[in-house]
TILOPA-298659 format. One record per atom (N, C-alpha, C): x, y, z; atom name. Coordinates in steps of 0.1 Angstrom, whole numbers, plus 5000, padded with zeros to 4 digits. Atoms other than C-alpha are relative to their C-alpha. Last residue first. Layout:
<pts>
    X    Y    Z  a
    X    Y    Z CA
...
</pts>
This chain:
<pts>
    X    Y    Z  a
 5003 4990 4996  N
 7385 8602 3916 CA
 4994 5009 4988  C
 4990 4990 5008  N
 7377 8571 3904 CA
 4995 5011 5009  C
 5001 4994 5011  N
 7355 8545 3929 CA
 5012 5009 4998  C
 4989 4987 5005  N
 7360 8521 3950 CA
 4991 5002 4993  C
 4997 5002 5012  N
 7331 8500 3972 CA
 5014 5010 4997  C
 4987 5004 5003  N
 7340 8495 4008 CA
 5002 4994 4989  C
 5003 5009 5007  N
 7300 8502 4015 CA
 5012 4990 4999  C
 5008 5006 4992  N
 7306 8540 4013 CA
 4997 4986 4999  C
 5012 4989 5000  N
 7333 8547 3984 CA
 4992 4993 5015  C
 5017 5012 4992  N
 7365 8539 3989 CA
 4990 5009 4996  C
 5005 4996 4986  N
 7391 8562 3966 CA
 4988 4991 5004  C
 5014 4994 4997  N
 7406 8547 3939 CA
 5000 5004 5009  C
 5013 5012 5002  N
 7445 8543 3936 CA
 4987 5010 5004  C
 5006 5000 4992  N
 7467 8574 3926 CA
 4989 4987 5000  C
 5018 4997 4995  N
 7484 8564 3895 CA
 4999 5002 5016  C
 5000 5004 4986  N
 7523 8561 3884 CA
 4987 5009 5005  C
 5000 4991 4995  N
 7523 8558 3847 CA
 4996 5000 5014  C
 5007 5008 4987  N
 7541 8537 3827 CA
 4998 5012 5008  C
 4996 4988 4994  N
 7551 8552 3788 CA
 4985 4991 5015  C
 5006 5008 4986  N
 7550 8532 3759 CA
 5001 5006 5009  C
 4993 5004 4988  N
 7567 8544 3725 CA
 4987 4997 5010  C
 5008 5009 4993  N
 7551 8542 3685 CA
 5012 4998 5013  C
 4991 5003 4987  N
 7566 8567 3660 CA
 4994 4992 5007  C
 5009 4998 4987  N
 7542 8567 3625 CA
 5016 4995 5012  C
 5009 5014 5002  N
 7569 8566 3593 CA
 4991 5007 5016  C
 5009 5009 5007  N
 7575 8599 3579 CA
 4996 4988 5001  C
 4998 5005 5013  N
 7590 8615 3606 CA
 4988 4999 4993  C
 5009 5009 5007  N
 7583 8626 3642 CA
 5004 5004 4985  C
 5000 4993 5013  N
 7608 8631 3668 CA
 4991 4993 4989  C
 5001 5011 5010  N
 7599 8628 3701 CA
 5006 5007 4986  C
 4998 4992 5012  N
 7610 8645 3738 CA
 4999 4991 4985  C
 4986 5009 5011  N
 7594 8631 3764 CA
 5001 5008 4989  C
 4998 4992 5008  N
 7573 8649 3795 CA
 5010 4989 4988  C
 4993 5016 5009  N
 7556 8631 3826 CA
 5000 5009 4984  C
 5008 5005 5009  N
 7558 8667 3849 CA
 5002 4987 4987  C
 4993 4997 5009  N
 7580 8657 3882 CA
 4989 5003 4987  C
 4990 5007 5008  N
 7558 8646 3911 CA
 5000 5008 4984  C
 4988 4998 5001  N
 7541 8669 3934 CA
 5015 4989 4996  C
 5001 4986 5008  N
 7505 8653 3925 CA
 5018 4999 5011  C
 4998 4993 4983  N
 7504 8621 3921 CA
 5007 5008 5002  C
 4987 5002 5004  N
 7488 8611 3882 CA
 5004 5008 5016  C
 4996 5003 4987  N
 7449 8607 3891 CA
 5019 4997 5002  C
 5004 4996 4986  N
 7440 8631 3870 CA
 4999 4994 5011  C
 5013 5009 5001  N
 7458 8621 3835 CA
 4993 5007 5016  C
 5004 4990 4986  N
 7485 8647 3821 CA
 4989 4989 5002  C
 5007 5013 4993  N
 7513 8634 3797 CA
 4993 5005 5012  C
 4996 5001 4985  N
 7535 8659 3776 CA
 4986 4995 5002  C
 5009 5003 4996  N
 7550 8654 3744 CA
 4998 4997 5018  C
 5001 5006 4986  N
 7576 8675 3736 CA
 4991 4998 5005  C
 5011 4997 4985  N
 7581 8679 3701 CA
 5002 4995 5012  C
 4995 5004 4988  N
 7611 8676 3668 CA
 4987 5006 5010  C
 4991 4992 4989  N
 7600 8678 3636 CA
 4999 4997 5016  C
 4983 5003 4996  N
 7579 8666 3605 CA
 5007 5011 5010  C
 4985 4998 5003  N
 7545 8683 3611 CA
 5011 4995 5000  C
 4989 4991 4994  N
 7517 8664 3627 CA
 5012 4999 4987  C
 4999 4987 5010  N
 7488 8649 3605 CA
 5009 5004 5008  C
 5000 5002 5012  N
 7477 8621 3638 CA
 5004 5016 4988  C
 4997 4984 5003  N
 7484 8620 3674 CA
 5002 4999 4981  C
 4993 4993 5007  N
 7472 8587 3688 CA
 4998 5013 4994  C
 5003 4981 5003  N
 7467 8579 3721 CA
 5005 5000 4987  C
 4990 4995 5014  N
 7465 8538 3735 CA
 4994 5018 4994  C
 4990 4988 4996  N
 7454 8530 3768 CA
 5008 5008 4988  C
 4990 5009 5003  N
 7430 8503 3756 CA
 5012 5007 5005  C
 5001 5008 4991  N
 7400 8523 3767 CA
 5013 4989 5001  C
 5011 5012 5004  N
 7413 8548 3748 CA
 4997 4992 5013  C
 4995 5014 5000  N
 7438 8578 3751 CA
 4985 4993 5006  C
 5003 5006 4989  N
 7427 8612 3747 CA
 5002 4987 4997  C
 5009 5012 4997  N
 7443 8634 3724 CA
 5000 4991 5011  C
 5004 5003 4982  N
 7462 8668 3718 CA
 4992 4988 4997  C
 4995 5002 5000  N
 7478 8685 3686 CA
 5000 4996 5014  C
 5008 5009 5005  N
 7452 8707 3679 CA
 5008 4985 4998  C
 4995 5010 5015  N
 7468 8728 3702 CA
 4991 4993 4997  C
 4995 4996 5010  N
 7460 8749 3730 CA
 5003 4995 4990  C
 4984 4999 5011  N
 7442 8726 3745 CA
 5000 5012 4998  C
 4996 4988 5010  N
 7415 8729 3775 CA
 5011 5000 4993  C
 4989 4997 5006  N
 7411 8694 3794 CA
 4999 5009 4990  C
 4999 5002 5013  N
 7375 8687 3811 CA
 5018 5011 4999  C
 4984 4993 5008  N
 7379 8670 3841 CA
 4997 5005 4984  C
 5000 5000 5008  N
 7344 8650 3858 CA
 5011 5010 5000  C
 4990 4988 5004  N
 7334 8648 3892 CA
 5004 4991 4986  C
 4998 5000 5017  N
 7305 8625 3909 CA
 5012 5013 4996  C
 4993 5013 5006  N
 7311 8611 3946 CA
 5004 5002 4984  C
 4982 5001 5004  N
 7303 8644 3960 CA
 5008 4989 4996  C
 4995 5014 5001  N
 7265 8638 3950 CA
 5019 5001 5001  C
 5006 5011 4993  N
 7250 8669 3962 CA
 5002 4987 5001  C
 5003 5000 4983  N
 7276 8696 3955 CA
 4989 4990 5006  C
 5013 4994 4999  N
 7288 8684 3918 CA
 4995 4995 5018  C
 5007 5009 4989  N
 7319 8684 3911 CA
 4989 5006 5003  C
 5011 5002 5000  N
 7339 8696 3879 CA
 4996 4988 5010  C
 5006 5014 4996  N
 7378 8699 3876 CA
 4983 5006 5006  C
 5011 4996 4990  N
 7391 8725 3848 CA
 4989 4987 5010  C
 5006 5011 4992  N
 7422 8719 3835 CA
 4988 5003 5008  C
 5000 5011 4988  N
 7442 8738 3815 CA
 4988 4994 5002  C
 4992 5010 5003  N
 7446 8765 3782 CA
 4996 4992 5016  C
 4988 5000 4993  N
 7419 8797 3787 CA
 5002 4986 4999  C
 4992 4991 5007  N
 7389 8804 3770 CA
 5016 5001 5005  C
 4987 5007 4993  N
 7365 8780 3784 CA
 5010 5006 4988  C
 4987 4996 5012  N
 7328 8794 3770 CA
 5017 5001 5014  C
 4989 4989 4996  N
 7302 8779 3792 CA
 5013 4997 4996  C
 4986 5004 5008  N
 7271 8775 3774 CA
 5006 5006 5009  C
 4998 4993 5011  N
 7236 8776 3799 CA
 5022 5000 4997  C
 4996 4982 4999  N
 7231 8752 3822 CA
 4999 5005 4988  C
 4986 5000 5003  N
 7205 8719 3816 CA
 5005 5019 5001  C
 4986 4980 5006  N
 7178 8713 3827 CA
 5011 4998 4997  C
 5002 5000 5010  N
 7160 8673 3829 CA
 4997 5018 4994  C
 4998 5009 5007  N
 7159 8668 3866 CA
 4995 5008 4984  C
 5008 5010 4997  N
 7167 8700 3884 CA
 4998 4988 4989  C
 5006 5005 5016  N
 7199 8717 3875 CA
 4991 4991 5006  C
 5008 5013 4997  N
 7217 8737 3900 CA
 4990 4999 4991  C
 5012 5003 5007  N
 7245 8755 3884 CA
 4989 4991 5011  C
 5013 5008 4992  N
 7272 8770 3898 CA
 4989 4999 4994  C
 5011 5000 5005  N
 7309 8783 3877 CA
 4990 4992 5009  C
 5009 5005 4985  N
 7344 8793 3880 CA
 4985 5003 4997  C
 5018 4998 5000  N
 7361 8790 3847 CA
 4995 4999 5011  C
 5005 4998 5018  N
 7400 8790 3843 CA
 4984 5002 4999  C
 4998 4983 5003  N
 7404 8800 3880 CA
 4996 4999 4983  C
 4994 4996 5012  N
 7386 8765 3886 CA
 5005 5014 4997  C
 4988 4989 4992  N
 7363 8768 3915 CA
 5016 4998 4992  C
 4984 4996 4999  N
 7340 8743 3899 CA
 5004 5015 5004  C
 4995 4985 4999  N
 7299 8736 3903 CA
 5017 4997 4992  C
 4989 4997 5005  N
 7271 8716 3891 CA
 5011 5012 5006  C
 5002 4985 5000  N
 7242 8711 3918 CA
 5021 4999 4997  C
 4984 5001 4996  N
 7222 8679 3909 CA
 5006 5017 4998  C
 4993 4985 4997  N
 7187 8674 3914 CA
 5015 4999 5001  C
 4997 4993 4991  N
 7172 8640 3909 CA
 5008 5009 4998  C
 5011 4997 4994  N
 7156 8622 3879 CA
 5000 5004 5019  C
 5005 5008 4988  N
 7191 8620 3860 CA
 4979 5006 5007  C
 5006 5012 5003  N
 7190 8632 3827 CA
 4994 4992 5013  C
 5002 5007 4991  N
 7204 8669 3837 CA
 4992 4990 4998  C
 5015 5002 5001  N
 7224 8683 3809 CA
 5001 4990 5012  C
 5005 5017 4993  N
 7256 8702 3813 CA
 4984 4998 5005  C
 5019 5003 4990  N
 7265 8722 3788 CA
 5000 4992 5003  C
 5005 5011 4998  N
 7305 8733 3775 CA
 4987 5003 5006  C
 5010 5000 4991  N
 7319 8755 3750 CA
 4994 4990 5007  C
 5013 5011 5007  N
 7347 8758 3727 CA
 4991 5004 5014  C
 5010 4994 5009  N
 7376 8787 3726 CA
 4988 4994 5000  C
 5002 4984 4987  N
 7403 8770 3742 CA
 4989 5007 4987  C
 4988 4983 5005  N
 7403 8736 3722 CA
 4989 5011 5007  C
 5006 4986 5006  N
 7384 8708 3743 CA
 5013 5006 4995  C
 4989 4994 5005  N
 7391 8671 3757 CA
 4997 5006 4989  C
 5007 4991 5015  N
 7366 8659 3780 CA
 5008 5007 5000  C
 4986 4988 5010  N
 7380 8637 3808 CA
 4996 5001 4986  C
 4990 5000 4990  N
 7355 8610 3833 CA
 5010 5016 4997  C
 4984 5006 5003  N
 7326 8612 3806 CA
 5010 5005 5015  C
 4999 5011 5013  N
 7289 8610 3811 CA
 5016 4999 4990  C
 4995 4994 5015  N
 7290 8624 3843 CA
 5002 4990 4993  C
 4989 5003 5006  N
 7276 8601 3872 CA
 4999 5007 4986  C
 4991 4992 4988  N
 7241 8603 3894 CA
 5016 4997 4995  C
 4992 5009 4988  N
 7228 8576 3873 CA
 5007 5003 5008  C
 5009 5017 5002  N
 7230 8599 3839 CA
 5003 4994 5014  C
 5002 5001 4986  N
 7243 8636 3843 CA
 4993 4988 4994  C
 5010 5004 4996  N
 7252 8646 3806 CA
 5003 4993 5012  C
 4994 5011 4986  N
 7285 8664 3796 CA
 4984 5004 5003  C
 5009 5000 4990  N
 7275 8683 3761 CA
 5008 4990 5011  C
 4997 5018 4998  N
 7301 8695 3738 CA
 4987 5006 5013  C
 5010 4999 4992  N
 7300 8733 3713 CA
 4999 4983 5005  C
 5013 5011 5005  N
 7325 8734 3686 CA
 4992 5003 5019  C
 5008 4999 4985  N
 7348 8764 3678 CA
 4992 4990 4998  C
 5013 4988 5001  N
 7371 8761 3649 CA
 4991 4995 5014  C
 5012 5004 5012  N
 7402 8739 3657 CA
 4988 5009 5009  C
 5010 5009 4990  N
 7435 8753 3676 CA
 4984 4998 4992  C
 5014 4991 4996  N
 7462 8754 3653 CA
 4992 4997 5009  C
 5009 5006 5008  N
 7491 8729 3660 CA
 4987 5008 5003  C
 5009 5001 4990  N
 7522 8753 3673 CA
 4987 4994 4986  C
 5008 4998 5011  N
 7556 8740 3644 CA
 4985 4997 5013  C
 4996 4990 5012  N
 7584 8747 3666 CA
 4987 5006 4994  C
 4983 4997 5006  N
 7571 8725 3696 CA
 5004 5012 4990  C
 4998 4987 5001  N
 7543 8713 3719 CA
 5014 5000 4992  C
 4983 4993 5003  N
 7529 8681 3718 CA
 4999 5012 4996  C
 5002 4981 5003  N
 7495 8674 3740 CA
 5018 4996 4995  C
 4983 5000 5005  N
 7490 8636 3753 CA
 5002 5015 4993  C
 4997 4992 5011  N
 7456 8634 3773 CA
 5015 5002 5001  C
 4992 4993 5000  N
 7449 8603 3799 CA
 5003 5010 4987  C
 5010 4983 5000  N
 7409 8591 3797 CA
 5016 5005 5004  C
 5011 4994 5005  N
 7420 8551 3798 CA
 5003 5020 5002  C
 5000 4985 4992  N
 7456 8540 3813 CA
 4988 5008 4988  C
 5001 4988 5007  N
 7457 8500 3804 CA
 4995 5009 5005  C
 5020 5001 5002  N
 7463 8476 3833 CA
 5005 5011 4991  C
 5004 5008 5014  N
 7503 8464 3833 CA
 4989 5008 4996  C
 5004 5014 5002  N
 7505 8471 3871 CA
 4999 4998 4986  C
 4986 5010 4995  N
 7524 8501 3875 CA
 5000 4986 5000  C
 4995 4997 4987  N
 7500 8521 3851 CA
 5008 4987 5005  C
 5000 5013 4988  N
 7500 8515 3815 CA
 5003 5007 5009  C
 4996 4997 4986  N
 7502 8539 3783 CA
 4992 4990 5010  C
 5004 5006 4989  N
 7510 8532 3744 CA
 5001 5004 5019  C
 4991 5004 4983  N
 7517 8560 3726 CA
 4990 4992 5008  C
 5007 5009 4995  N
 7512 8564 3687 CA
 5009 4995 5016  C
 4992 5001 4990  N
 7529 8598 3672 CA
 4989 4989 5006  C
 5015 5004 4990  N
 7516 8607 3636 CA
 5012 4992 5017  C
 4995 5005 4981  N
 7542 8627 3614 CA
 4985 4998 5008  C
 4999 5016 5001  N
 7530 8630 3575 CA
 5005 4993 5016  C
 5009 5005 4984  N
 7520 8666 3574 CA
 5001 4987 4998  C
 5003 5019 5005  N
 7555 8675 3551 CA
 4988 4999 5016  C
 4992 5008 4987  N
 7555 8719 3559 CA
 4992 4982 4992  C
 5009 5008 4992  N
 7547 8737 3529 CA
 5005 4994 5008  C
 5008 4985 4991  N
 7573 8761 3509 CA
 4991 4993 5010  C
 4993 4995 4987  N
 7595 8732 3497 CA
 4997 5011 5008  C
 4994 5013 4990  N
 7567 8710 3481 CA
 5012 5005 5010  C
 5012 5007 4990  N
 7549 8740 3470 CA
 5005 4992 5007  C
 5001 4990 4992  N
 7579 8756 3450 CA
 4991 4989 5012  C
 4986 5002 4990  N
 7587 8719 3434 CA
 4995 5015 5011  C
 5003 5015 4991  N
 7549 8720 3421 CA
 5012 4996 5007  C
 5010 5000 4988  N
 7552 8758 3410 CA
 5000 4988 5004  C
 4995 4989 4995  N
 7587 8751 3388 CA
 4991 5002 5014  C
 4991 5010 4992  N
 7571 8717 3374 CA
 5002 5008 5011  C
 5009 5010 4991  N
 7540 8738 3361 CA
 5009 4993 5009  C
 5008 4994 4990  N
 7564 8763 3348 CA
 4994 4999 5007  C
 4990 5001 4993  N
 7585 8735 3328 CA
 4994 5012 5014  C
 4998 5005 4997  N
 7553 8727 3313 CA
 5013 4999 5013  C
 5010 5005 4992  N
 7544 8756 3301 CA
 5000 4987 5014  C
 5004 5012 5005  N
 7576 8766 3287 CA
 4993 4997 5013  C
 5000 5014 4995  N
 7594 8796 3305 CA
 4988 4992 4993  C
</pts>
């Protein structure tokens, strides 16, 4: 075979041995009122599983008696620390079967790494201020993201092919149906909408709200 034509030969092999990463999935989300749906994660699952990315290491900081994010979104394998900023005592815990864990953390400690090795949900409260709690979200896939202050998620580099995107936020009410759709992603970006039926705040002392 002629140089040329051997170069062609390998550069057609490649193109039909490789999967096309040109599928991105853009989802707008809203609760029942219009308002955009912050800190919900979108996760597709399908044919083609989206590796889970190399180990990284995340901090959740205590500021103002309040975690520094609502929903941290982890691949299984990563690690989390929680630092204490505030200048009062806070006493980290969860009862989580995926990680059960206690920390009390005087001002300006922090715990030691805890390695989250298993796919779900792990909810975080802390025993002096039961007002504060935090969610961190364990993927399996790389093939997961958190939706914005705008409510918007997108899912970027995915596989041509068929998924089932599934919709998990933590104040979604609980013994209802899981929020699931089936997509197909191409070569142009997909773009659907998707309304989501919320738990309202909880009062706080005062007859302020707060998030759960």
């Amino acid at each position: 075979m002629k140089p040329i034509l051997a170069l062609v030969a390998t550069v057609c092999l490649l193109l039909f041995s490789s999967p096309v990463w040109a599928g991105s999935l853009i989802l707008q989300l809203t609760d029942s009122d219009g308002n955009p749906v912050s800190d919900a994660v979108v996760k597709l699952t399908g044919d083609t599983p989206g590796a889970v990315l190399s180990h990284q290491s995340h901090i959740i900081d205590q500021r103002d008696e309040t975690f520094s994010v609502y929903v941290l979104l982890i691949s299984v394998g990563d690690d989390v620390t929680f630092r204490n900023s505030d200048q009062t005592r806070h006493h980290v815990y969860s009862f989580s079967p995926l990680g059960q864990f206690e920390y009390l953390l005087a001002p300006g400690e922090k715990s030691p790494p805890i390695l989250l090795s298993k796919p779900g949900v792990v909810a975080v409260g802390c025993n002096i201020h039961d007002r504060m709690i935090t969610h961190i979200y364990v993927s399996d896939t790389a093939w997961a993201a958190r939706s914005d202050p705008q409510g918007q998620v997108e899912i970027k580099d995915v596989p041509n092919g068929t998924y089932v995107a599934h919709i998990w936020h933590p104040k979604l009410r609980p013994g209802k149906p899981e929020l699931a759709e089936t997509v197909t992603l191409g070569d142009s970006p997909v773009k659907l909408s998707s309304v989501l039926q919320l738990l309202p705040d909880r009062p706080k002392s005062g007859g302020e709200y707060r998030r759960y």
